[in-house]
Structure formats: structure tokens, C-alpha cells
C-alpha positions as CSV (number, residue, x, y, z in Angstrom):
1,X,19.0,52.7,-14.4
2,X,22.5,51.5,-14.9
3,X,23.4,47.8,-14.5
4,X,26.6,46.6,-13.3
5,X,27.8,43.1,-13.3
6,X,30.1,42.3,-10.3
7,X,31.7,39.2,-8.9
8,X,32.1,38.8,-4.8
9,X,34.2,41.1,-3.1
10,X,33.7,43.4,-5.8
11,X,32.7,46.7,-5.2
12,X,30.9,49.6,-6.9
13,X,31.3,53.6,-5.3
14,X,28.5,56.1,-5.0
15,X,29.7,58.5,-4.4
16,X,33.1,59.2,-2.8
17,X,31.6,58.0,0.7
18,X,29.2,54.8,-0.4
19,X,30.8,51.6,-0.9
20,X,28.3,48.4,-2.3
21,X,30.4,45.1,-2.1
22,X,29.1,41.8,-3.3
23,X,29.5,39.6,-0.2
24,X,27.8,36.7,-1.2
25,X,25.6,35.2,-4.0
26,X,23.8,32.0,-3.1
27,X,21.0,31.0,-5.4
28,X,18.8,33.6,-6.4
29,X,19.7,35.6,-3.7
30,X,23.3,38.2,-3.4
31,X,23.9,39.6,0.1
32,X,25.5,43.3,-0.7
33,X,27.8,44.8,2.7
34,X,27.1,48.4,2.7
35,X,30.1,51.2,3.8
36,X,28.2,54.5,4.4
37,X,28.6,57.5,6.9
38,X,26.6,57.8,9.7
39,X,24.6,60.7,8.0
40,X,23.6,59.1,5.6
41,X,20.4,56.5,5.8
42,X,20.5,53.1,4.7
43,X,17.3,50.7,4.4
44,X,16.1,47.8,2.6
45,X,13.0,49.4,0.2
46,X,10.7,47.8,1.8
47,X,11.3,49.2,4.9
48,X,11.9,52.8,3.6
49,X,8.6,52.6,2.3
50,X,7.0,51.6,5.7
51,X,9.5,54.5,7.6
52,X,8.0,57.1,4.9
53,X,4.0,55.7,5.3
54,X,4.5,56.3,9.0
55,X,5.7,59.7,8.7
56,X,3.3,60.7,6.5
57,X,0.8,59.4,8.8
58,X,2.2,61.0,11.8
59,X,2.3,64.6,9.9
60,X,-1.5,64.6,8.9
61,X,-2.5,66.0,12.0
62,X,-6.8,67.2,11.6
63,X,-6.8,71.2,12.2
64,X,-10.1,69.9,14.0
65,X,-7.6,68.3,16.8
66,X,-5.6,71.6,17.0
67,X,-8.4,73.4,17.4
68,X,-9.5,71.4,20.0
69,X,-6.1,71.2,21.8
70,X,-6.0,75.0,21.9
71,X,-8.8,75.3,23.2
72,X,-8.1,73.1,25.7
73,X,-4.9,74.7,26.4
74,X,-6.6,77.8,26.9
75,X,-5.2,79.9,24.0
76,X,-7.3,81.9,20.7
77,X,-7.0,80.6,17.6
78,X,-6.3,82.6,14.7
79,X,-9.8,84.9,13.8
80,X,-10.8,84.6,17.1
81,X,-11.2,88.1,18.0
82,X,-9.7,89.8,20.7
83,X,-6.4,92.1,20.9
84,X,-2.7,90.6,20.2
85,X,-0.9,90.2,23.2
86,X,-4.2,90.0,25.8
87,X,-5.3,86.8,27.7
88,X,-8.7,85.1,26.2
């Protein structure tokens, strides 16, 4: 990890595109301003973490549920017999 001191309104670059500048320091707390392209994500941790949990969630879809979708949609799964290209 590399540890920079900086004073406010000073910056640090990532990049040619990221710009980190020390807006504030009050306390135990520094409020950063962050210059980044659209493309290009920014979150606290925290809620990176909670973005990446839900995802991962969302994606681990039970083959038991598409299984049971397909059939409800009417279509063979995979091993179910029958010729390519004919109706069930």
C-alpha cells in the first residue's frame, strides 16, 4: 500500500483520468472530492461490498428453478430426449 501525506486542496493522480483532492479535514475525519470519468465506478467500500453481495446473490440462480421454469415454459431441457429442432 503506499501512503501519501497531503495537505487540503492537494491532490494525488491515478491514473491519467483519477484525480483524489483533500477537501477537508476536520477531526478524525478528511472529506476527499473525487474527478473520475463516467466509466469508471466510484463507491465508498462499504457500499461496494454491499453492490458485489447483491450481485453475487442475484447470479446464484438454483438449476432446480430453471428446470422448473422450462418446464413451465414448455421447452426440453438438455438430456431430455427427443430430436433437435422438434416441438416437445
Amino acid at each position: 500500500m503506499l501512503v501519501l501525506t497531503r495537505q487540503v486542496n492537494e491532490s494525488i493522480m491515478i491514473g491519467d483520468d483519477i484525480e483524489v483532492t483533500i477537501v477537508a479535514i476536520a477531526g478524525d475525519k478528511v472529506r476527499l472530492g473525487i474527478s473520475a470519468p463516467a466509466r469508471v465506478a466510484v463507491h465508498r467500500k462499504e457500499i461496494a461490498q454491499a453492490i458485489k453481495a447483491e450481485n453475487l446473490k442475484a447470479a446464484g440462480v438454483d438449476s432446480q428453478h430453471v428446470g422448473d421454469l422450462s418446464k413451465l415454459m414448455g421447452k426440453k431441457q438438455p438430456g431430455e430426449g427427443g430430436k433437435p429442432g422438434q416441438p416437445a
